[in-house]
Biotite code that builds the C-alpha atoms (Angstrom):
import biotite.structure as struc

atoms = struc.array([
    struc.Atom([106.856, 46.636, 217.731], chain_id="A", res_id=1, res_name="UNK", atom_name="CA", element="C"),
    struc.Atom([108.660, 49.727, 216.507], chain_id="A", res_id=2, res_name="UNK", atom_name="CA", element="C"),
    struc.Atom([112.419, 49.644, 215.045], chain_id="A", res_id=3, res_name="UNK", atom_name="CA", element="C"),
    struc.Atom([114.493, 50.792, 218.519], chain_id="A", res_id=4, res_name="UNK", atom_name="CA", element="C"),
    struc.Atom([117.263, 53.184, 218.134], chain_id="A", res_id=5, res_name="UNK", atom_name="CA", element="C"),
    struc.Atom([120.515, 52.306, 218.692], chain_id="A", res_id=6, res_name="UNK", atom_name="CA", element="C"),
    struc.Atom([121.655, 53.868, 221.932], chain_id="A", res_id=7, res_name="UNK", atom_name="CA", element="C"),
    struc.Atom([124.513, 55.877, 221.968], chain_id="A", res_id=8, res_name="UNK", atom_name="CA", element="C"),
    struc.Atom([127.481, 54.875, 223.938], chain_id="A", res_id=9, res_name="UNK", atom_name="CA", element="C"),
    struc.Atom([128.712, 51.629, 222.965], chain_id="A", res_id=10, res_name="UNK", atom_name="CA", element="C"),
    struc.Atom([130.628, 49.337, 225.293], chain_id="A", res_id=11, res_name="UNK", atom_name="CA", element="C"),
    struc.Atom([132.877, 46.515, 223.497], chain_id="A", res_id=12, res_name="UNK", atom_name="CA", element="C"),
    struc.Atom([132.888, 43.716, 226.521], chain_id="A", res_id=13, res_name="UNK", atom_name="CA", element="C"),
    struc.Atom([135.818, 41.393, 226.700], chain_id="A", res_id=14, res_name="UNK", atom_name="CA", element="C"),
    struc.Atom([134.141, 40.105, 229.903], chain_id="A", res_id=15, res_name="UNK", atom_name="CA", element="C"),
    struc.Atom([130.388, 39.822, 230.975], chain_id="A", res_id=16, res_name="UNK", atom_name="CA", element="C"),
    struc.Atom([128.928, 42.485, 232.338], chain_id="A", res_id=17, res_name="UNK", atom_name="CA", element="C"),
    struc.Atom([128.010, 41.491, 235.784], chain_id="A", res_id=18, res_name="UNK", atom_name="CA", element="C"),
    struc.Atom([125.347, 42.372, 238.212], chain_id="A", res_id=19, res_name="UNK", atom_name="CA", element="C"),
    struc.Atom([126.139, 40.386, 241.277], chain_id="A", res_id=20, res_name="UNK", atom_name="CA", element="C"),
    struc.Atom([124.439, 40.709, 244.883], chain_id="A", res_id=21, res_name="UNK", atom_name="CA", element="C"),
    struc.Atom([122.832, 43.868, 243.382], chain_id="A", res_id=22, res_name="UNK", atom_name="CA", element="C"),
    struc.Atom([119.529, 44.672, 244.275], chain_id="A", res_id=23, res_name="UNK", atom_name="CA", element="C"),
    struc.Atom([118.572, 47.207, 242.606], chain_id="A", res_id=24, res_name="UNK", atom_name="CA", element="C"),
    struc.Atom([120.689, 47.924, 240.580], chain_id="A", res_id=25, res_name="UNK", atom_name="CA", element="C"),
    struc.Atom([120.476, 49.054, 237.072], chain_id="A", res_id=26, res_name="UNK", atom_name="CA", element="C"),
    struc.Atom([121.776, 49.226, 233.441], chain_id="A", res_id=27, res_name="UNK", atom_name="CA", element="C"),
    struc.Atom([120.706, 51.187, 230.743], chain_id="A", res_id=28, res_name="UNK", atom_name="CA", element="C"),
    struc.Atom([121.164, 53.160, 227.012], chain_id="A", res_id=29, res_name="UNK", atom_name="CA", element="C"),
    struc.Atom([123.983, 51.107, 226.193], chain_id="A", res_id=30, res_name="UNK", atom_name="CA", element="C"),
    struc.Atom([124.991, 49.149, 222.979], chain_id="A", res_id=31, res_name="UNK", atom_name="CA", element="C"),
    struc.Atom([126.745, 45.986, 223.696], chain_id="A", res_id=32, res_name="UNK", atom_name="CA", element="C"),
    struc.Atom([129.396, 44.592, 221.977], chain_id="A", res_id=33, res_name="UNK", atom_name="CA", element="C"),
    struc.Atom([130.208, 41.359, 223.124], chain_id="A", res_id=34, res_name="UNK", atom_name="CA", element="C"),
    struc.Atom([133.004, 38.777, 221.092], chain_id="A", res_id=35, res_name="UNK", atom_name="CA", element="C"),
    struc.Atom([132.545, 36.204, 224.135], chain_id="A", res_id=36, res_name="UNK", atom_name="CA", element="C"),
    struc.Atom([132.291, 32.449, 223.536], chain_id="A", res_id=37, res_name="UNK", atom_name="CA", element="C"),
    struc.Atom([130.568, 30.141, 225.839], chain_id="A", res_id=38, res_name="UNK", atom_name="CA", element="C"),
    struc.Atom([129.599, 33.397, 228.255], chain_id="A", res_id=39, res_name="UNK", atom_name="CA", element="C"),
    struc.Atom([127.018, 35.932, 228.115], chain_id="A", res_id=40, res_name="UNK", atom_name="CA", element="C"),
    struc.Atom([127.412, 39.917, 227.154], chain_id="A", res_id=41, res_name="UNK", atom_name="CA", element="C"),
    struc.Atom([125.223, 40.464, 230.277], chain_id="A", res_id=42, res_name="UNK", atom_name="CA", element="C"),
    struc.Atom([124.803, 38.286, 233.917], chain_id="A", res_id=43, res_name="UNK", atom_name="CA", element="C"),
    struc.Atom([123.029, 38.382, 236.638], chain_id="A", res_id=44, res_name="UNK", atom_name="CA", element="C"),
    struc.Atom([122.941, 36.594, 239.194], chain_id="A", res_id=45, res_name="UNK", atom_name="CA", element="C"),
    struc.Atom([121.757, 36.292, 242.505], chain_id="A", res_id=46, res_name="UNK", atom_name="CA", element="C"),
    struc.Atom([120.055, 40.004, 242.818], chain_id="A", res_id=47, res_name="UNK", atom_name="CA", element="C"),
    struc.Atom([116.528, 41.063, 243.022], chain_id="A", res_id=48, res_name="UNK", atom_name="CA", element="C"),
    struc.Atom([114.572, 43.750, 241.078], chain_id="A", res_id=49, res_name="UNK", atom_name="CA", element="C"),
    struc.Atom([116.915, 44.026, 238.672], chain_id="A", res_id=50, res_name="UNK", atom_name="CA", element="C"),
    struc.Atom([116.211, 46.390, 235.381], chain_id="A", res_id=51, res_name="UNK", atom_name="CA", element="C"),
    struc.Atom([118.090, 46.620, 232.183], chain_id="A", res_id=52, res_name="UNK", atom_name="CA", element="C"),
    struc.Atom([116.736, 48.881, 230.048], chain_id="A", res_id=53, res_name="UNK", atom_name="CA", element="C"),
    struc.Atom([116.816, 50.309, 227.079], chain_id="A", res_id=54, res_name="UNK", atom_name="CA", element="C"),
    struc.Atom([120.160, 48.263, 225.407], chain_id="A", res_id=55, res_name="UNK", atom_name="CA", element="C"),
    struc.Atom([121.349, 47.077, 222.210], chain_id="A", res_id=56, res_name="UNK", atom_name="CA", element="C"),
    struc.Atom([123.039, 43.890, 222.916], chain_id="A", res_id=57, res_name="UNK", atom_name="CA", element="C"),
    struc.Atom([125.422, 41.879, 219.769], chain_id="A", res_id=58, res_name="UNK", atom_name="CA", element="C"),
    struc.Atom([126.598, 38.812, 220.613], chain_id="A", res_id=59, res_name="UNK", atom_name="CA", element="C"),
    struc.Atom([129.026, 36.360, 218.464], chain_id="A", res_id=60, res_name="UNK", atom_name="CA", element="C"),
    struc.Atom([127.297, 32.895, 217.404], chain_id="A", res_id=61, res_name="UNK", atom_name="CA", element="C"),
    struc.Atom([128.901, 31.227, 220.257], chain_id="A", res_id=62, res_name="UNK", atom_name="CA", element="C"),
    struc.Atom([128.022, 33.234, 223.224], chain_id="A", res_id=63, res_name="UNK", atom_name="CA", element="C"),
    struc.Atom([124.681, 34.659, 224.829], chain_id="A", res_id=64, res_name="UNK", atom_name="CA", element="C"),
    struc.Atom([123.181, 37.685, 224.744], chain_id="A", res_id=65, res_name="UNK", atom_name="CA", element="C"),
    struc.Atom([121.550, 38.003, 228.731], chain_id="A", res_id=66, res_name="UNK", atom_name="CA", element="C"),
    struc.Atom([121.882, 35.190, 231.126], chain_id="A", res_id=67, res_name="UNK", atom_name="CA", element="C"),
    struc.Atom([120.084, 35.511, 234.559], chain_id="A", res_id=68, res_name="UNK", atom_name="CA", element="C"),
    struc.Atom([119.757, 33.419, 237.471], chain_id="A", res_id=69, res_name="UNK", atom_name="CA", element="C"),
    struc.Atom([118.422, 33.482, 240.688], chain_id="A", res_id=70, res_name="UNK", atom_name="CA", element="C"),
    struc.Atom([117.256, 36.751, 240.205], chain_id="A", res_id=71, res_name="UNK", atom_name="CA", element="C"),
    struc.Atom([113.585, 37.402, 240.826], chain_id="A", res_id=72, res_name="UNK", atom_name="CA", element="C"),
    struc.Atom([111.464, 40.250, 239.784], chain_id="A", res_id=73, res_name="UNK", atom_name="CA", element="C"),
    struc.Atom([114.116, 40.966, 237.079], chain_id="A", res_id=74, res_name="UNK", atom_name="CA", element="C"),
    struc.Atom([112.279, 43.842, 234.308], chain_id="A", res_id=75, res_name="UNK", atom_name="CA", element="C"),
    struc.Atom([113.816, 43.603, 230.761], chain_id="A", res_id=76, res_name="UNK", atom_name="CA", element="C"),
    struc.Atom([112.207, 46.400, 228.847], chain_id="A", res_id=77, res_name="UNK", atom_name="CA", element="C"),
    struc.Atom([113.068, 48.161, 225.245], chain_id="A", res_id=78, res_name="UNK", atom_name="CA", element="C"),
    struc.Atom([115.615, 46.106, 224.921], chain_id="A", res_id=79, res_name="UNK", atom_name="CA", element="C"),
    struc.Atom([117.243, 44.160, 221.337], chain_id="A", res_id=80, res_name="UNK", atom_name="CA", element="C"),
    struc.Atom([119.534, 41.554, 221.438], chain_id="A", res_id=81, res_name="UNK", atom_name="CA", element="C"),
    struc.Atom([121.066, 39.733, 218.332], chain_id="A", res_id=82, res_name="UNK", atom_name="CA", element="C"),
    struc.Atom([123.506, 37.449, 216.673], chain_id="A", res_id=83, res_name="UNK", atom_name="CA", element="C"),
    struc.Atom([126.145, 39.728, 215.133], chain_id="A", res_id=84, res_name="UNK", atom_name="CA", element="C"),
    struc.Atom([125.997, 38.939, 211.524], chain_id="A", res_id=85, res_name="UNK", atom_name="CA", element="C"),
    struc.Atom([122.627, 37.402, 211.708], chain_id="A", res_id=86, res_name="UNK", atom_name="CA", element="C"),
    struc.Atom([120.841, 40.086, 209.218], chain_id="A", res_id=87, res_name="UNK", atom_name="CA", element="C"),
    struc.Atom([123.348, 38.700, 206.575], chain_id="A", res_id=88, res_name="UNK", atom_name="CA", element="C"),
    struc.Atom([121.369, 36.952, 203.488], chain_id="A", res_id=89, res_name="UNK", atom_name="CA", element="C"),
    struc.Atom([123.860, 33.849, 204.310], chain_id="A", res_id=90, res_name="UNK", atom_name="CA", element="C"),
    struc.Atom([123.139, 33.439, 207.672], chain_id="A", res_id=91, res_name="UNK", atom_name="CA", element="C"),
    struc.Atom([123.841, 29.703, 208.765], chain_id="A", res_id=92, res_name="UNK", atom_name="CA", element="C"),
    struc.Atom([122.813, 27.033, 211.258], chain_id="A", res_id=93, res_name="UNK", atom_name="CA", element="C"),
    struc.Atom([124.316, 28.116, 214.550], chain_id="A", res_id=94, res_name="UNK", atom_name="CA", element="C"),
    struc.Atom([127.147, 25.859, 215.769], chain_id="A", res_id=95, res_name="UNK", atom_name="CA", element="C"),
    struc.Atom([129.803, 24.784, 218.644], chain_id="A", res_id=96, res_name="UNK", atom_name="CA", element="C"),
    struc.Atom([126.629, 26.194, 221.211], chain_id="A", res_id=97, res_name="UNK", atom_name="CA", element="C"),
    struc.Atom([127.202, 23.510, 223.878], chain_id="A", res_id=98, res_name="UNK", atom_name="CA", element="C"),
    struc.Atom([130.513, 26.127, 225.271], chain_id="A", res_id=99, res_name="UNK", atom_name="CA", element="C"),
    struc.Atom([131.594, 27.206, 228.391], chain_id="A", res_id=100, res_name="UNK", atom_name="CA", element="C"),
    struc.Atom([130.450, 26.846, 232.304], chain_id="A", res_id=101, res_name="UNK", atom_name="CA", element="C"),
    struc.Atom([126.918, 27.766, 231.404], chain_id="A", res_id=102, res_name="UNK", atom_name="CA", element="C"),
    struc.Atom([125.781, 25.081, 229.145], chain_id="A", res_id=103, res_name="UNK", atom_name="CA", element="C"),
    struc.Atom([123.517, 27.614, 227.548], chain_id="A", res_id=104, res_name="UNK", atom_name="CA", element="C"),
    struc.Atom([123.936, 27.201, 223.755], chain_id="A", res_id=105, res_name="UNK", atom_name="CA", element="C"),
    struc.Atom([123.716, 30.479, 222.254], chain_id="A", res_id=106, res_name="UNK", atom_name="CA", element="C"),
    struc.Atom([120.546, 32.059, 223.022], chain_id="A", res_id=107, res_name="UNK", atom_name="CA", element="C"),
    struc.Atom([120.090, 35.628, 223.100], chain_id="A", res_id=108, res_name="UNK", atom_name="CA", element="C"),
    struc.Atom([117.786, 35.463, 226.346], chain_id="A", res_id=109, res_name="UNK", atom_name="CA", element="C"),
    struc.Atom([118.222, 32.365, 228.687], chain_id="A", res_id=110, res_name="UNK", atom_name="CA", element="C"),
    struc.Atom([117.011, 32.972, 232.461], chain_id="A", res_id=111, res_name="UNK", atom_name="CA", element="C"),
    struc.Atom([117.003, 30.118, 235.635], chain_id="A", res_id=112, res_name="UNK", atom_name="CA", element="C"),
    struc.Atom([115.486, 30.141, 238.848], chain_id="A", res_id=113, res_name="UNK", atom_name="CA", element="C"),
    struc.Atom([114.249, 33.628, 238.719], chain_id="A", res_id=114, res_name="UNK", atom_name="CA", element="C"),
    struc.Atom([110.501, 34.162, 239.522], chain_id="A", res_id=115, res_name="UNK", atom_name="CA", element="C"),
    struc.Atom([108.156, 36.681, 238.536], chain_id="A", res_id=116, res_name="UNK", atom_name="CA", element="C"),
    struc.Atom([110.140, 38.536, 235.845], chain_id="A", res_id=117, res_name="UNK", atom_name="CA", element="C"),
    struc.Atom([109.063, 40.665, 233.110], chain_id="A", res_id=118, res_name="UNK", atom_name="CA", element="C"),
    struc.Atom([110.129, 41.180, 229.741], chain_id="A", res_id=119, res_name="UNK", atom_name="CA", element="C"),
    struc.Atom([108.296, 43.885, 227.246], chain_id="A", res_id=120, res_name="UNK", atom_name="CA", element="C"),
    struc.Atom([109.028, 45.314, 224.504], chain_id="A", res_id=121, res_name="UNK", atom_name="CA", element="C"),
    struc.Atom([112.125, 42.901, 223.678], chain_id="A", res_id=122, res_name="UNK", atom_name="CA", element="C"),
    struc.Atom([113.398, 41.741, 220.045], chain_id="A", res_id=123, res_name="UNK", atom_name="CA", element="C"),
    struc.Atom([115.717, 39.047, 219.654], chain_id="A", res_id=124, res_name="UNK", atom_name="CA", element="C"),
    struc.Atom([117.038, 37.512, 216.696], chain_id="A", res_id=125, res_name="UNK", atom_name="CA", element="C"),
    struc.Atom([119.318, 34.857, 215.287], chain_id="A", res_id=126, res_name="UNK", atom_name="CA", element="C"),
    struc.Atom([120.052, 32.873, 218.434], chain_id="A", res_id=127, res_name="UNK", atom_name="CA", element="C"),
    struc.Atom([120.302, 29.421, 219.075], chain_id="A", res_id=128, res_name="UNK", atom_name="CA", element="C"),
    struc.Atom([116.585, 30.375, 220.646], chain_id="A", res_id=129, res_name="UNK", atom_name="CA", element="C"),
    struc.Atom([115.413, 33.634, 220.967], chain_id="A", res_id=130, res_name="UNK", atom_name="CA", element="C"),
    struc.Atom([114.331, 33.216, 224.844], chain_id="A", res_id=131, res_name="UNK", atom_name="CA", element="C"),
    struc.Atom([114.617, 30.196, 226.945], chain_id="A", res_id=132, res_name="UNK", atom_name="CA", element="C"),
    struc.Atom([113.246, 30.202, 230.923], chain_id="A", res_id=133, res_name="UNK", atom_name="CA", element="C"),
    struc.Atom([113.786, 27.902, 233.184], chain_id="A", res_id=134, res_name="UNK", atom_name="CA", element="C"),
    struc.Atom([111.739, 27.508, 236.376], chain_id="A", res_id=135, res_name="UNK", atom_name="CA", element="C"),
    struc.Atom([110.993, 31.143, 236.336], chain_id="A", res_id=136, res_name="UNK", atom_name="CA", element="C"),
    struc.Atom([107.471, 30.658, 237.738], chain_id="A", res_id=137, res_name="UNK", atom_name="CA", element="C"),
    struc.Atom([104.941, 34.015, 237.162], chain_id="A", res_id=138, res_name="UNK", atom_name="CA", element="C"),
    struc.Atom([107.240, 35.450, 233.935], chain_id="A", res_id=139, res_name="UNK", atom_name="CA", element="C"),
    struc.Atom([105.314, 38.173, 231.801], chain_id="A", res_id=140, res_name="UNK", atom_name="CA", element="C"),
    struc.Atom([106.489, 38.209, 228.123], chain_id="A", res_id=141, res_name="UNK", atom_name="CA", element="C"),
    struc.Atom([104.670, 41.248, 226.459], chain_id="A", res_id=142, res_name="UNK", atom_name="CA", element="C"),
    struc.Atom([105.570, 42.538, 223.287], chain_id="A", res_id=143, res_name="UNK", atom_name="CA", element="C"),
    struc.Atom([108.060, 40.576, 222.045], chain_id="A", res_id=144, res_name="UNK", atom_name="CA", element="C"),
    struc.Atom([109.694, 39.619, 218.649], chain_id="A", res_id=145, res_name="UNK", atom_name="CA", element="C"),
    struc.Atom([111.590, 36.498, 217.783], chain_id="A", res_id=146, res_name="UNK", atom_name="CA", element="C"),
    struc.Atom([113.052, 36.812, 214.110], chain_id="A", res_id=147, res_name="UNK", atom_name="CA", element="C"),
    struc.Atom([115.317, 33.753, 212.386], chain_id="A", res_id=148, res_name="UNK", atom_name="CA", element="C"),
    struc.Atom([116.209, 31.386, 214.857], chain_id="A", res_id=149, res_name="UNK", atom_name="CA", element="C"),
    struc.Atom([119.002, 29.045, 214.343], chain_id="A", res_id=150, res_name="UNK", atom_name="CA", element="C"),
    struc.Atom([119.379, 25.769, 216.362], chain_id="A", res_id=151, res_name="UNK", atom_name="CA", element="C"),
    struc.Atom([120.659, 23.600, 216.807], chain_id="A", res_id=152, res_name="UNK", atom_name="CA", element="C"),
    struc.Atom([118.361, 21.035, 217.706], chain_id="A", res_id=153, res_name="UNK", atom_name="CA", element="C"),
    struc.Atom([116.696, 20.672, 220.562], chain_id="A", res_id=154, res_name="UNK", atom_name="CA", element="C"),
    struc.Atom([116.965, 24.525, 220.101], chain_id="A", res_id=155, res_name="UNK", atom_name="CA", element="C"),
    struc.Atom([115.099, 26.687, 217.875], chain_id="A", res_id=156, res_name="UNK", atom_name="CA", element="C"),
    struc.Atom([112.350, 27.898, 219.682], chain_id="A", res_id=157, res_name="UNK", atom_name="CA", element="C"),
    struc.Atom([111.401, 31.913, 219.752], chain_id="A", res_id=158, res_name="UNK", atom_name="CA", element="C"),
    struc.Atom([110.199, 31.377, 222.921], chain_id="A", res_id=159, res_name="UNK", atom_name="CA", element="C"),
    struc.Atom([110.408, 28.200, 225.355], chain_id="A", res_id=160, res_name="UNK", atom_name="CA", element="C"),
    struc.Atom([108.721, 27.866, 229.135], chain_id="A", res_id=161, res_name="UNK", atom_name="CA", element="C"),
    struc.Atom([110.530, 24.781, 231.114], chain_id="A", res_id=162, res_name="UNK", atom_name="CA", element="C"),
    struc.Atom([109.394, 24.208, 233.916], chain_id="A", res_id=163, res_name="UNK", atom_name="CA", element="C"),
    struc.Atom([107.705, 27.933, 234.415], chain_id="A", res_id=164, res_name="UNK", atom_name="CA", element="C"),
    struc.Atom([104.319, 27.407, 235.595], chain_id="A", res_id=165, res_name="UNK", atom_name="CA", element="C"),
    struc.Atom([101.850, 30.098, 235.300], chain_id="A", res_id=166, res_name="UNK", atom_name="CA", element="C"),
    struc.Atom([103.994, 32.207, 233.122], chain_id="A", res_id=167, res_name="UNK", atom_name="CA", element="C"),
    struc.Atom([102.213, 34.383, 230.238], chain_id="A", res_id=168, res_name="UNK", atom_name="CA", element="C"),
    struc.Atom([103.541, 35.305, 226.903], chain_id="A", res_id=169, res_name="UNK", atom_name="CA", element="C"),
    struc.Atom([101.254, 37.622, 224.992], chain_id="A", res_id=170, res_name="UNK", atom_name="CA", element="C"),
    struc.Atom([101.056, 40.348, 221.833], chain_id="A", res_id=171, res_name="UNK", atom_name="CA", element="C"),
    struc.Atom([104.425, 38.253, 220.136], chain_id="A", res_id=172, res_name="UNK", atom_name="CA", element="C"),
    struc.Atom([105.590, 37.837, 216.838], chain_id="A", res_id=173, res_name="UNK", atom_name="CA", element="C"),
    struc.Atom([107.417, 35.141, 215.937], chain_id="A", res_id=174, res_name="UNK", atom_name="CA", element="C"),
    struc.Atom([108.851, 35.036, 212.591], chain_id="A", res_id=175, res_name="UNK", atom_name="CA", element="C"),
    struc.Atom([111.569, 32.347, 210.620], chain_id="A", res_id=176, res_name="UNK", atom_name="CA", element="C"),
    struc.Atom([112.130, 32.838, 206.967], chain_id="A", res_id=177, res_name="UNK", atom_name="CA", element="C"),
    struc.Atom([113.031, 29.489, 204.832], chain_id="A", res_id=178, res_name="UNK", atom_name="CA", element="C"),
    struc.Atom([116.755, 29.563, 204.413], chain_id="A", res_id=179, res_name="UNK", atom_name="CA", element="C"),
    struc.Atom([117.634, 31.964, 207.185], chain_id="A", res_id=180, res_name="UNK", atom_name="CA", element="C"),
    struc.Atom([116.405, 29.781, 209.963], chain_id="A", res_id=181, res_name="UNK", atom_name="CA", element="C"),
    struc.Atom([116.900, 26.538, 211.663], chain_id="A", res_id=182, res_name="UNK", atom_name="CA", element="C"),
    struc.Atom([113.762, 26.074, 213.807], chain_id="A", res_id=183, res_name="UNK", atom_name="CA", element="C"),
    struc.Atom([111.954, 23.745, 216.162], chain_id="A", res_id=184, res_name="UNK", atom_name="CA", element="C"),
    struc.Atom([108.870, 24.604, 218.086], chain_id="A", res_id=185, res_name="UNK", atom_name="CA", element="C"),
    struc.Atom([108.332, 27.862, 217.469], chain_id="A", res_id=186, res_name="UNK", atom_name="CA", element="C"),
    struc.Atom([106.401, 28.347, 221.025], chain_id="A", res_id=187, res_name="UNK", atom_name="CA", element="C"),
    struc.Atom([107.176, 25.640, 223.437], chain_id="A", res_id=188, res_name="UNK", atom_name="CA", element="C"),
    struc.Atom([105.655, 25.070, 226.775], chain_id="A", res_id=189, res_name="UNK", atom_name="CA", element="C"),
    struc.Atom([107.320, 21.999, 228.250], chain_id="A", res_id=190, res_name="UNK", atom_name="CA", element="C"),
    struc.Atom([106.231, 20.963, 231.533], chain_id="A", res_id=191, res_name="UNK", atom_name="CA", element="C"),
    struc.Atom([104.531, 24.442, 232.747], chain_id="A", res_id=192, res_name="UNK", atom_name="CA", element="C"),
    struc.Atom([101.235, 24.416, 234.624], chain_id="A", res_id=193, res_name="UNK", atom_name="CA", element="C"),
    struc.Atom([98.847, 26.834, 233.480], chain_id="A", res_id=194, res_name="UNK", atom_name="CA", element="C"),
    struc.Atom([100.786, 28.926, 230.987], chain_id="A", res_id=195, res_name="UNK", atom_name="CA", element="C"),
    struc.Atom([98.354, 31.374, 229.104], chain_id="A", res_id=196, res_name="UNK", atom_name="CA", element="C"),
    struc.Atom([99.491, 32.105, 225.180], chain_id="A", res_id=197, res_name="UNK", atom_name="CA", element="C"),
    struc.Atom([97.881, 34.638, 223.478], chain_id="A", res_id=198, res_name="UNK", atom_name="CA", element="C"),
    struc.Atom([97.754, 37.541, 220.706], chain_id="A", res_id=199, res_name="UNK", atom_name="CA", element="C"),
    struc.Atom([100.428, 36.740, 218.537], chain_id="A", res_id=200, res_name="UNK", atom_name="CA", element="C"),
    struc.Atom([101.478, 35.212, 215.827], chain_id="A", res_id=201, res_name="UNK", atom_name="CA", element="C"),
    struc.Atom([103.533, 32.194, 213.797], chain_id="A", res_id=202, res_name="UNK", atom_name="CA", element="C"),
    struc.Atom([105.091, 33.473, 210.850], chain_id="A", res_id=203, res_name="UNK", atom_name="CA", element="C"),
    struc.Atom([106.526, 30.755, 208.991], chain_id="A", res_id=204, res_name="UNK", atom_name="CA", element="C"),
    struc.Atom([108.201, 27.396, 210.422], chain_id="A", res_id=205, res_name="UNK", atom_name="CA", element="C"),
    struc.Atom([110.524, 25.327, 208.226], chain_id="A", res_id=206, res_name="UNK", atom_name="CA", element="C"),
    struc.Atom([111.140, 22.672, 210.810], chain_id="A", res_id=207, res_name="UNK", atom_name="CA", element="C"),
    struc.Atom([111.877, 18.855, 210.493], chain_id="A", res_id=208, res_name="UNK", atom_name="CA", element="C"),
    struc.Atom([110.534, 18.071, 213.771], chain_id="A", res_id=209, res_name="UNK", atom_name="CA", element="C"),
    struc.Atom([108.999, 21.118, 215.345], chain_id="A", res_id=210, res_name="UNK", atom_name="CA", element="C"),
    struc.Atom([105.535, 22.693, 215.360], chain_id="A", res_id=211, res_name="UNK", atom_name="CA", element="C"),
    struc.Atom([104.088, 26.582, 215.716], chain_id="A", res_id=212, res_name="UNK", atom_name="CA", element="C"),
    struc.Atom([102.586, 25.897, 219.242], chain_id="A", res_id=213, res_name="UNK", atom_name="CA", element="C"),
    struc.Atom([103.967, 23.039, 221.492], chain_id="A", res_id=214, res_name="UNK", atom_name="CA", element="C"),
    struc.Atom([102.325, 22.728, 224.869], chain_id="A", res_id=215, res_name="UNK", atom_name="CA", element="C"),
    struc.Atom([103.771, 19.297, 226.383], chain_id="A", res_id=216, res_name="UNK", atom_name="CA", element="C"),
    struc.Atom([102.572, 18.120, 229.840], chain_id="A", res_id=217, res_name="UNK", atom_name="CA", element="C"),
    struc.Atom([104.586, 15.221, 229.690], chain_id="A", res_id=218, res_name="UNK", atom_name="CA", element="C"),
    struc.Atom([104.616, 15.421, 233.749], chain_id="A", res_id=219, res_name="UNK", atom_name="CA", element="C"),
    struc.Atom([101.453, 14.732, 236.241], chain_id="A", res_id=220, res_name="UNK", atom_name="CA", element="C"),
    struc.Atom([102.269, 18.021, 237.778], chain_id="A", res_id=221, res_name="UNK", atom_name="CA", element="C"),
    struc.Atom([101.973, 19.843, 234.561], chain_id="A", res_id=222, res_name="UNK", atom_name="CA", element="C"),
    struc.Atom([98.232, 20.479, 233.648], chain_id="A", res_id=223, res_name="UNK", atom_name="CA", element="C"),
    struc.Atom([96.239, 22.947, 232.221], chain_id="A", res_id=224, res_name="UNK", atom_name="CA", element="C"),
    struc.Atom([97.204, 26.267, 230.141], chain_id="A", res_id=225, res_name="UNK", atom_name="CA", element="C"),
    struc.Atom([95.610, 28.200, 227.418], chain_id="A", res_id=226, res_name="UNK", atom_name="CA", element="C"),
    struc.Atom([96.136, 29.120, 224.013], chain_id="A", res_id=227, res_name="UNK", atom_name="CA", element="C"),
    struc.Atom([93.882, 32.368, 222.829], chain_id="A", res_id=228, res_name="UNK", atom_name="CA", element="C"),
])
């Protein structure tokens, strides 16, 4: 995926930028600012057909980049979210990322309860994961890149499916350098019937526990899926 330009009217957010009981509605060519712990630069919640588009989003170690939930047929497109500070050569393992009402760690993506949305052309990196759904059943990842995740453990995924049956992540890049990165699995499918995986690739994965492609159908509804 191409480099995305900044956009050019920067918005420094001393509380989350909500979309609420908003269908519809959208945001767009922004750069994000956020110094919130335990909350997320960007929420939505409860709304359909939701697009945000075309956003730089920096977020402090503590706090999240986007947060949705409840809110189906949300599009995420063009969009880069990351750790402020987490290009530095002396990045470090994320910490304190149990904070605040949301229970979220400190990803930059983390979605709930929000079927059939779509995320392309998105770049995320130094979070406590990169992008974490939860029973978002149908979600389209497409063109997407995960750089230097940072825990902690049982965090550290560039992407991870729970509970998100027939979701598809595909044309991804995944990439953790040794000493910039605190990973797990760095593709996890946990519980997800028939989750397709394909075109991409594992660049590197330093973890104690973790693997470069984790499907686990540790549930009798979970079966099937396909890596290609």
């Amino acid at each position: 995926m191409k480099e995305m330009a900044a956009p050019c009217v920067l918005a420094d957010v001393h509380e989350p930028l909500a979309v609420e009981h908003k269908d519809g509605h959208v945001i767009e060519s922004l750069h994000v600012r956020s110094s919130l712990v335990g909350r997320p630069a960007i929420l939505c919640r409860d709304s359909r057909s939701v697009v945000l588009r075309k956003l730089l989003i920096e977020h402090v170690e503590g706090g999240v980049g986007i947060r949705f939930e409840r809110c189906p047929g949300l599009r995420v497109e063009q969009v880069e979210v990351r750790v402020l500070g987490a290009a530095d050569d002396h990045a470090r393992p994320t910490a304190n990322c149990h904070l605040g009402r949301y229970n979220s760690d400190c990803h930059n993506i983390h979605g709930v309860d929000s079927e059939d949305v779509i995320l392309e052309q998105v770049r995320v990196t130094g979070g406590s994961s990169g992008i974490e759904l939860q029973r978002c059943r149908r979600a389209q990842l497409r063109d997407i890149v995960g750089r230097n995740v940072r825990g902690p453990y049982p965090r550290g995924q560039c992407v991870q499916f729970t509970a998100c049956d027939h979701a598809l992540l595909e044309r991804f890049h995944c990439v953790n350098e040794l000493g910039s990165s605190w990973p797990e699995d760095s593709i996890s499918v946990w519980r997800s019937r028939e989750v397709t995986v394909r075109e991409g690739l594992v660049d590197g994965n330093n973890a104690p526990n973790g693997v470069g492609v984790m499907f686990e159908n540790s549930d009798e509804r979970a079966i099937g899926g396909l890596l290609e």
